[in-house]
ROMI-446594 format. One line per 4 residues: for each residue x negated, z negated, y of N, C-alpha, C. Coordinates in steps of 0.2 Angstrom, whole numbers, plus 5000, padded with zeros to 4 digits. Example, Ala and Ser with C-alpha at 12.3 -4.5 7.8 and 13.67 -1.06 7.14 Angstrom:
REM ROMI-446594
4934:4961:4972:4938:4961:4978:4934:4961:4984 | 4936:4965:4989:4932:4964:4995:4936:4961:5000 $
***
This chain:
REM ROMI-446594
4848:5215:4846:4855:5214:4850:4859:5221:4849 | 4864:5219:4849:4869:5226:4846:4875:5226:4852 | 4879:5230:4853:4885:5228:4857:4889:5224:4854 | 4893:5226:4848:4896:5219:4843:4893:5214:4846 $
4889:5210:4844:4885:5205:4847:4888:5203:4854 | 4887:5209:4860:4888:5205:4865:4896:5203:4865 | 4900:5212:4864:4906:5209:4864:4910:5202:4863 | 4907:5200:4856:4909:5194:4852:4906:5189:4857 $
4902:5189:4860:4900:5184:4864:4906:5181:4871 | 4906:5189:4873:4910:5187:4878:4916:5184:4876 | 4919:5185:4872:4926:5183:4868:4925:5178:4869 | 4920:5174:4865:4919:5167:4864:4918:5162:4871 $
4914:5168:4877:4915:5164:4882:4917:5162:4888 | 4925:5168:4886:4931:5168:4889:4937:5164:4888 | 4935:5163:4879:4941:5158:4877:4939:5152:4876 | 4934:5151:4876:4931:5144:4875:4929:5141:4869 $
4930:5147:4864:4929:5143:4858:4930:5148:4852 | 4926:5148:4846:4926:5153:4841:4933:5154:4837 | 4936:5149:4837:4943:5150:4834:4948:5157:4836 | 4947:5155:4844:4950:5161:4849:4948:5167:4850 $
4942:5166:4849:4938:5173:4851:4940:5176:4841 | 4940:5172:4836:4943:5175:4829:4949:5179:4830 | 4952:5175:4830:4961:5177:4833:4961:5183:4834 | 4956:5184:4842:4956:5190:4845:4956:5196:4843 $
4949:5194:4841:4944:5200:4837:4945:5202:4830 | 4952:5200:4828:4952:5199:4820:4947:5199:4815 | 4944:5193:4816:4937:5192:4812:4936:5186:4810 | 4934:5184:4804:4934:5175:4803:4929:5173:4807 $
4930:5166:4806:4924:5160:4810:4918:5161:4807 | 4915:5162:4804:4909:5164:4800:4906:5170:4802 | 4910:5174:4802:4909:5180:4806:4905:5181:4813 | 4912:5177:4817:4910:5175:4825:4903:5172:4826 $
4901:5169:4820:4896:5161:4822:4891:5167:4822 | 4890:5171:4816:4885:5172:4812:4880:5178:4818 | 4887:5184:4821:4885:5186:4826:4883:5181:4832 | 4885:5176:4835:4883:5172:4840:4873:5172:4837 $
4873:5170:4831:4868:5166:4828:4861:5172:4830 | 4865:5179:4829:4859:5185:4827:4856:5183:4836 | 4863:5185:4840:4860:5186:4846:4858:5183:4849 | 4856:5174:4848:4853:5172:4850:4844:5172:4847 $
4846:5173:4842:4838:5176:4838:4835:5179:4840 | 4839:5185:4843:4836:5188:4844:4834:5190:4854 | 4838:5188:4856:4833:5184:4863:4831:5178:4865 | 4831:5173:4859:4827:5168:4858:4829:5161:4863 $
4835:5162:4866:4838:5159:4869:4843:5154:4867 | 4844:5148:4870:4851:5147:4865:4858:5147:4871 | 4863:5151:4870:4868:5152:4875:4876:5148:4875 | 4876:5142:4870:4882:5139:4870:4880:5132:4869 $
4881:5127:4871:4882:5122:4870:4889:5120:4867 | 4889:5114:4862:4896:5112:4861:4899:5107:4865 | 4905:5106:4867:4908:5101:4871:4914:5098:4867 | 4918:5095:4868:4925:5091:4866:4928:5096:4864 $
4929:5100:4870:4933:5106:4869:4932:5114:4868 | 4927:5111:4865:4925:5118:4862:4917:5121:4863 | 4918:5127:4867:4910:5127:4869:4907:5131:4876 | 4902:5129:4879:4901:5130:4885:4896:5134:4886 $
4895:5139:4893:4888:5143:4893:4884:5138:4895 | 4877:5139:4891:4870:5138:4896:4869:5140:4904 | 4864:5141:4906:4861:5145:4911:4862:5151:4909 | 4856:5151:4902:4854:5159:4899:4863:5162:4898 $
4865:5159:4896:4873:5162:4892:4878:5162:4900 | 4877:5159:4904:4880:5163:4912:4876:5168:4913 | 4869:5168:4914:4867:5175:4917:4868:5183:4911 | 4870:5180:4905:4870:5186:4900:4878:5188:4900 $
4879:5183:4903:4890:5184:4903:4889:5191:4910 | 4886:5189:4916:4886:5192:4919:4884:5201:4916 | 4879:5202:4914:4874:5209:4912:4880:5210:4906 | 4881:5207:4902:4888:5208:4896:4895:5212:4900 $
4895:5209:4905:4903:5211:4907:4902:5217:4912 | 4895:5220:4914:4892:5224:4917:4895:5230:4914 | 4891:5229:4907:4890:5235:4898:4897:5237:4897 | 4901:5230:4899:4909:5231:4896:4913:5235:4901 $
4911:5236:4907:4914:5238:4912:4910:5247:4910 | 4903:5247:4909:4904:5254:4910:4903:5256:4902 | 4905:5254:4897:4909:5257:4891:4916:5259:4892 | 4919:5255:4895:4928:5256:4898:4926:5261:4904 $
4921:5264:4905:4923:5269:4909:4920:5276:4908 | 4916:5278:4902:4913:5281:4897:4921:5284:4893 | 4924:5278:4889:4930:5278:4886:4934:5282:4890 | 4935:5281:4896:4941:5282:4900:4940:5293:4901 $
4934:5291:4905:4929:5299:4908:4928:5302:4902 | 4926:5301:4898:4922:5307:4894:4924:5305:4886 | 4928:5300:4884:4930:5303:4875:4935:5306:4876 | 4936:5307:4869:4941:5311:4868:4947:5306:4867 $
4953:5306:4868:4960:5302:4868:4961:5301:4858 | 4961:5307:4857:4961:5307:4850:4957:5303:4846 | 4950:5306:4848:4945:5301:4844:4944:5293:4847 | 4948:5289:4848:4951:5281:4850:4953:5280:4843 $
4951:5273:4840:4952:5271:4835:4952:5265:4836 | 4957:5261:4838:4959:5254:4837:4964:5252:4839 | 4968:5243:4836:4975:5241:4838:4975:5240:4845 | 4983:5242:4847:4984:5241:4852:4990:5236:4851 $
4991:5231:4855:4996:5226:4853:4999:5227:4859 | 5007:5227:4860:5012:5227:4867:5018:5223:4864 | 5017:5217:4870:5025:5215:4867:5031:5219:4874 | 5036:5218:4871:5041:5221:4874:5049:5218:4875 $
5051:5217:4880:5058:5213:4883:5064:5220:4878 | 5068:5217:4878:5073:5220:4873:5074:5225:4877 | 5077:5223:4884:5080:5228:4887:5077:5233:4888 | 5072:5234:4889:5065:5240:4886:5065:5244:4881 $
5068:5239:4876:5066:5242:4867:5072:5248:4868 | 5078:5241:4870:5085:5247:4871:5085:5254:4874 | 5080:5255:4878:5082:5259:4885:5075:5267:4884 | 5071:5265:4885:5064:5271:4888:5058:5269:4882 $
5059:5261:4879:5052:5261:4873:5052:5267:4868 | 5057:5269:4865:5055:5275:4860:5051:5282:4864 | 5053:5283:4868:5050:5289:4873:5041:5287:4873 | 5042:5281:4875:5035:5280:4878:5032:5281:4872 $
5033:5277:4867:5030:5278:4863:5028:5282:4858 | 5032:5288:4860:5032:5294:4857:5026:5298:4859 | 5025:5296:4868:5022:5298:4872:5013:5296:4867 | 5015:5290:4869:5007:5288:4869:5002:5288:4859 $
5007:5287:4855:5007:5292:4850:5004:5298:4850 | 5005:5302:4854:5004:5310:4855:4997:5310:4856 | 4996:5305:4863:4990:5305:4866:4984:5302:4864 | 4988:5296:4859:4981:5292:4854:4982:5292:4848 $
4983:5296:4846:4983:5296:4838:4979:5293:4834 | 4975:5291:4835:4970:5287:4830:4970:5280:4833 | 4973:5278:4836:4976:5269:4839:4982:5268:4834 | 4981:5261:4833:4986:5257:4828:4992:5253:4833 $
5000:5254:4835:5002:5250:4838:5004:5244:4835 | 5005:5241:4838:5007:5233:4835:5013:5232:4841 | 5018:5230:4840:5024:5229:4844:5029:5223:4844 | 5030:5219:4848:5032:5214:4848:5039:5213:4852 $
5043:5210:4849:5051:5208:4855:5055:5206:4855 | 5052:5202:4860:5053:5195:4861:5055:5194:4870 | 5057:5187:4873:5060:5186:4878:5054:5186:4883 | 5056:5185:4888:5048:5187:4895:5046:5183:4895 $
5047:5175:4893:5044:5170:4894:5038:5171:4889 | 5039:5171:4882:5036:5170:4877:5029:5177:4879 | 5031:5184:4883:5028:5187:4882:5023:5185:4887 | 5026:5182:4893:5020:5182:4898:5014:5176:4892 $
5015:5171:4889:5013:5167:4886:5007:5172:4882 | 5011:5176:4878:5006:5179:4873:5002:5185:4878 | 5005:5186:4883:4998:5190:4888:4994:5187:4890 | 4995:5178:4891:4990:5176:4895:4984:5172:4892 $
4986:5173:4883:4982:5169:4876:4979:5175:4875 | 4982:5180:4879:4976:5188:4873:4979:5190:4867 | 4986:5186:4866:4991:5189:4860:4994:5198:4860 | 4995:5199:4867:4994:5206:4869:4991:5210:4872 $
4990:5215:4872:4984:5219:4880:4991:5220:4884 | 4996:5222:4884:5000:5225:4885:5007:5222:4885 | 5012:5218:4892:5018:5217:4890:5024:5222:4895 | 5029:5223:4894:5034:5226:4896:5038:5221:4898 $
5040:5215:4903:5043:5210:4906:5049:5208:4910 | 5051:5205:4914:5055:5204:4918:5046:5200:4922 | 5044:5206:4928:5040:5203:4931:5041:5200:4936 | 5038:5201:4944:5028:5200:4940:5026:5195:4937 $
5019:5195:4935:5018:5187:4933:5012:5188:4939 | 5014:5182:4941:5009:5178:4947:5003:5175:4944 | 4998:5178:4942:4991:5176:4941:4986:5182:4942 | 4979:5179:4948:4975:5182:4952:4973:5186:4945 $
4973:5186:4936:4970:5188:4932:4972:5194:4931 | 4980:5195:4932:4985:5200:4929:4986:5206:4935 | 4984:5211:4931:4988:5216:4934:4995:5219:4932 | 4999:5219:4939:5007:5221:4937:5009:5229:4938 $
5012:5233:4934:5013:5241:4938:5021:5242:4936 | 5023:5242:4942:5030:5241:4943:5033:5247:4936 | 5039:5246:4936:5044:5248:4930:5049:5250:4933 | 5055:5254:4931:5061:5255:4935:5065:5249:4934 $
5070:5247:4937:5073:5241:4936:5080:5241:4935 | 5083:5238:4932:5090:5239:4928:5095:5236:4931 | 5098:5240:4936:5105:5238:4940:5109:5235:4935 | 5114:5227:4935:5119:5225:4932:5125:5226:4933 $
5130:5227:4930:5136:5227:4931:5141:5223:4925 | 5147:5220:4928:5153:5217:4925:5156:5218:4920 | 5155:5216:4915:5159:5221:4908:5166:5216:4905 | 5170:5220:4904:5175:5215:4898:5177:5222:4892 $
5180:5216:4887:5186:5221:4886:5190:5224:4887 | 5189:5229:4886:5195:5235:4890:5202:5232:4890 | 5206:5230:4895:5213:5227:4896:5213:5220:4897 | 5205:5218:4893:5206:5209:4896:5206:5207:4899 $
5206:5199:4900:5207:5194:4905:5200:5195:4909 | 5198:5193:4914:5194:5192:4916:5191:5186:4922 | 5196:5181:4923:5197:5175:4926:5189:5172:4924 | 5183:5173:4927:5177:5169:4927:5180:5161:4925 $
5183:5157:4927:5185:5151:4929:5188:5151:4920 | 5191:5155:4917:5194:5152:4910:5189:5156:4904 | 5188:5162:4906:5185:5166:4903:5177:5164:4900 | 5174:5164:4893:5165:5163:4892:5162:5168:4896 $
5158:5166:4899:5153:5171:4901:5147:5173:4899 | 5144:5177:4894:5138:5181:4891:5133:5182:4893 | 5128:5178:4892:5123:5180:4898:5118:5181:4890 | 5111:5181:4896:5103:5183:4890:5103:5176:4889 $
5097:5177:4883:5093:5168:4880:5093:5165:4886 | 5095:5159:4883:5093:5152:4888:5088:5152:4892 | 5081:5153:4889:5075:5153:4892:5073:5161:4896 | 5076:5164:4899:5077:5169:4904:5078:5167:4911 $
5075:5171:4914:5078:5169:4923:5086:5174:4924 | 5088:5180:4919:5095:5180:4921:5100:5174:4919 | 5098:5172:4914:5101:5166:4913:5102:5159:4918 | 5096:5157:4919:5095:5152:4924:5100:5155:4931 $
5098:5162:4934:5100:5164:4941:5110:5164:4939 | 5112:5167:4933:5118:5167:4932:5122:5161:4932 | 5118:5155:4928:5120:5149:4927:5121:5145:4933 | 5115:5145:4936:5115:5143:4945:5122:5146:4950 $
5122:5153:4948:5128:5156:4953:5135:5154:4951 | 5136:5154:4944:5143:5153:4942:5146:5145:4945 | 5141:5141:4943:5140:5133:4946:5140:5132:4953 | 5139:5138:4958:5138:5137:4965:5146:5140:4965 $
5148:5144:4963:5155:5148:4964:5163:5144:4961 | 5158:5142:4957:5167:5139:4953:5164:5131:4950 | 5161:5129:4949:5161:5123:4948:5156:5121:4942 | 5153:5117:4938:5150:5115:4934:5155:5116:4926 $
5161:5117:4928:5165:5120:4920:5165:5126:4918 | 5162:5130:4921:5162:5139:4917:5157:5138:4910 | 5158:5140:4906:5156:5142:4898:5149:5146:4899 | 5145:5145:4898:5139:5153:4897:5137:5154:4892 $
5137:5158:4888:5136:5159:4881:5129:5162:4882 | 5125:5161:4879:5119:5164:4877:5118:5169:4872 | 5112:5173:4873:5111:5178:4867:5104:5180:4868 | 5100:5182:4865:5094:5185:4862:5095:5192:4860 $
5101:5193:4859:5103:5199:4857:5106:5203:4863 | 5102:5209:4863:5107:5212:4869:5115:5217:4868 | 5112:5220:4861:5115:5224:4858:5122:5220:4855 | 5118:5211:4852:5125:5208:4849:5129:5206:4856 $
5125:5205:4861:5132:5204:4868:5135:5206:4871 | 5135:5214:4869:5140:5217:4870:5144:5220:4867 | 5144:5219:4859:5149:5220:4855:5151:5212:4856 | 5150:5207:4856:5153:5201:4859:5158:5201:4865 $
5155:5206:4871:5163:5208:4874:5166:5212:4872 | 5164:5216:4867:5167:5221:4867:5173:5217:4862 | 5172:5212:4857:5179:5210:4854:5181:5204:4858 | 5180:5202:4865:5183:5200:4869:5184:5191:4867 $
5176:5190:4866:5173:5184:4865:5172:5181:4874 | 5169:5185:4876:5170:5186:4885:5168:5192:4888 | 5165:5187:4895:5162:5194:4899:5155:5191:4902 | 5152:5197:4904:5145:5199:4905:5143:5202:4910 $
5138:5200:4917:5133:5207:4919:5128:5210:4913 | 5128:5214:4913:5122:5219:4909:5120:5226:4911 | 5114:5227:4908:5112:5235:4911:5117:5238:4911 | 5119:5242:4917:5124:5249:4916:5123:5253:4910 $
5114:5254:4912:5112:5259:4904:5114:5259:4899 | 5112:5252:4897:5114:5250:4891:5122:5250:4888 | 5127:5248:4894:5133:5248:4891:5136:5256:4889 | 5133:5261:4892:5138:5266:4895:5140:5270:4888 $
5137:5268:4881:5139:5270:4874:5147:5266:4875 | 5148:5260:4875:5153:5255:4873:5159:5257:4878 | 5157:5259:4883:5161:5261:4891:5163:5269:4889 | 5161:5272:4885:5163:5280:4883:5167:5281:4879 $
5166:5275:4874:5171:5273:4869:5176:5270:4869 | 5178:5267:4876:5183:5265:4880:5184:5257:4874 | 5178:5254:4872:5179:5248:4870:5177:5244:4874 | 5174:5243:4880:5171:5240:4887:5176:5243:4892 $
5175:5239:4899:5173:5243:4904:5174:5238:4909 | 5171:5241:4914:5167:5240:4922:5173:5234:4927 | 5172:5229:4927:5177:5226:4933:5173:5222:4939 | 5174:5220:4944:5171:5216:4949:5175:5212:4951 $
5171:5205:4948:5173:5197:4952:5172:5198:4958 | 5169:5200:4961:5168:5199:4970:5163:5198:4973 | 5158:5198:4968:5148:5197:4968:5145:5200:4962 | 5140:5200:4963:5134:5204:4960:5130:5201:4957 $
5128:5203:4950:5119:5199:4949:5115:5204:4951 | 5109:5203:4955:5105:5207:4958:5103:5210:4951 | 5097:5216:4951:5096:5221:4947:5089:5218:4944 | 5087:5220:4938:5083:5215:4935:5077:5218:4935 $
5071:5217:4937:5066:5219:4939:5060:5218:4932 | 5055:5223:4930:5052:5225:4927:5044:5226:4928 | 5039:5224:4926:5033:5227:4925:5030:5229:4920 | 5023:5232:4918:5019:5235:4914:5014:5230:4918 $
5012:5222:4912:5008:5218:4915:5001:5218:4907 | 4996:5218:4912:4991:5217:4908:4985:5213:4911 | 4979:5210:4907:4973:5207:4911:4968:5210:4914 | 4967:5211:4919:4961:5216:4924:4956:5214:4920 $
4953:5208:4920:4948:5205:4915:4949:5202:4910 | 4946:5205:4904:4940:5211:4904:4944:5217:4905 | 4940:5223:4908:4946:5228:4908:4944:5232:4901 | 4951:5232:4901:4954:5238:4897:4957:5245:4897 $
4954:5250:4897:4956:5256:4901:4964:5259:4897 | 4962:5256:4890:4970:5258:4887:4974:5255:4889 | 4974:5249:4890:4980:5246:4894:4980:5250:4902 | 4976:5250:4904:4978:5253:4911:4981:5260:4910 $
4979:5264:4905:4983:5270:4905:4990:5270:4904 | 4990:5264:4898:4996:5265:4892:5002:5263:4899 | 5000:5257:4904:5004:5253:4908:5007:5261:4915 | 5000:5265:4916:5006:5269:4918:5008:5275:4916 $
5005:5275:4908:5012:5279:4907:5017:5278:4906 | 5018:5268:4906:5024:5270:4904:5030:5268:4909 | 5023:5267:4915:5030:5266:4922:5030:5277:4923 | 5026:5279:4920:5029:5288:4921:5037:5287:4917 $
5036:5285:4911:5040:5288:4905:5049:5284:4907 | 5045:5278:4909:5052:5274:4913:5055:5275:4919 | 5053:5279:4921:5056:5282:4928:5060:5288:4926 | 5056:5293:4922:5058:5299:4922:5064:5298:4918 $
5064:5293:4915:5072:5289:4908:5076:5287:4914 | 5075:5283:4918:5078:5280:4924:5084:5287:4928 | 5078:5291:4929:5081:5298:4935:5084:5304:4929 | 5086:5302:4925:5089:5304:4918:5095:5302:4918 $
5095:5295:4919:5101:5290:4918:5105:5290:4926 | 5102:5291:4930:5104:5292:4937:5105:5283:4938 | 5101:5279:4937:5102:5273:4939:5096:5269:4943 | 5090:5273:4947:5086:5272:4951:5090:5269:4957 $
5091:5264:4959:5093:5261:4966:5089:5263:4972 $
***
């Protein structure tokens, strides 16, 4: 019986099935099976039944989940207390919300670079929906979000949050009611919260243009395709260059709220480190920018 072995075990008996725990582990199916195969030989047990959907513990394969996730708890605490930060040697996968990528993700991961040198990042970015999805698949240890995500599995550690404000182009019109309005991807809750408001305030005729792109929607106001809430952060380049600037309809979109989310189970001490350094590195970005509320 080897650790590999248990590891591999647990994977399988977390996601239900050898396909997932592959994925995970980046290892083929032959792989998975082969280790399943040794450690059952070798405590002469059998630990998996097949089902419809996939595969399920025994008794033997519940009680070894338990003493398996024991080993794993105090290897993540070995790792954490006593290696060295340098000598760490495997991928770390983070997805990340744009507004993030835009603002404090170079720092941080300048930071965590420095600190882990022999880890491989893998970096994704994408919209919060998709990211909470690939947190909850094992797609990432680590997402940067429009939090929290509501599940007893996830741990949230707050981020600074990104006051919005009003943008047009400099001199333009700014009439909500005639004018497009700019907002994030469709499948966003600023999207949703802004479409909802416009619709509560003026009527089901306002325009809202969508974008994925934060950086294309504001050179979008900026050539006076429309207007926009957006980070303050992020405009203050377009706002210095006197190609934007700052006006007030008469309301607000609230400030957009941020987490460093990751799965408590199984834990992973590099995600708990990495999630707060990087509410350290985004705050200090934040108190930089003068734009903590």
């Amino acid at each position: 019986m080897t650790f590999d072995q248990l590891l591999t075990f647990l994977w399988v008996a977390r996601l239900g099935g050898m396909r997932r725990a592959a994925e995970q582990m980046n290892l083929s199916q032959p792989a998975i099976s082969a280790r399943l195969s040794a450690l059952e030989d070798s405590l002469r047990v059998k630990l998996f039944e097949r089902t419809p959907r996939g595969v399920a513990l025994t008794r033997a394969g519940e009680l070894l989940r338990t003493y398996a996730e024991q080993m794993l708890f105090v290897r993540e605490e070995i790792l954490s207390r006593v290696a060295n930060p340098a000598g760490i040697d495997r991928p770390f996968r983070i997805g990340c919300s744009e507004t993030i990528a835009q603002s404090w993700l170079p720092d941080f991961l300048q930071r965590f670079s420095d600190r882990y040198p022999g880890v491989t990042l893998e970096l994704t970015i994408d919209i919060s929906l998709n990211l909470r999805e690939g947190l909850m698949s094992h797609q990432f240890d680590l997402s940067f979000l429009m939090g929290p995500v509501s599940d007893y599995q996830v741990k949230n550690v707050a981020l600074p949050k990104f006051p919005l404000r009003w943008y047009r182009k400099t001199g333009a019109q700014s009439d909500l009611r005639r004018v497009p309005v700019i907002s994030y991807s469709r499948q966003t809750r600023p999207y949703r919260e802004l479409s909802s408001e416009l619709s509560r305030r003026y009527g089901p005729g306002v325009r809202v243009y969508s974008s994925a792109s934060l950086s294309t929607s504001l050179k979008m106001i900026a050539a006076g395709t429309g207007v926009g809430p957006f980070p303050e952060a992020l405009a203050r380049e377009l706002v210095a260059a006197g190609e934007i600037e700052e006006f007030d309809p008469g309301w607000a979109m609230p400030a957009l709220d941020f987490t460093a989310s990751y799965l408590a189970e199984p834990r992973d001490f590099l995600a708990e480190e990495a999630a707060d350094l990087a509410a350290q590195t985004g705050h200090e970005w934040a108190e930089r920018m003068a734009i903590l509320e």
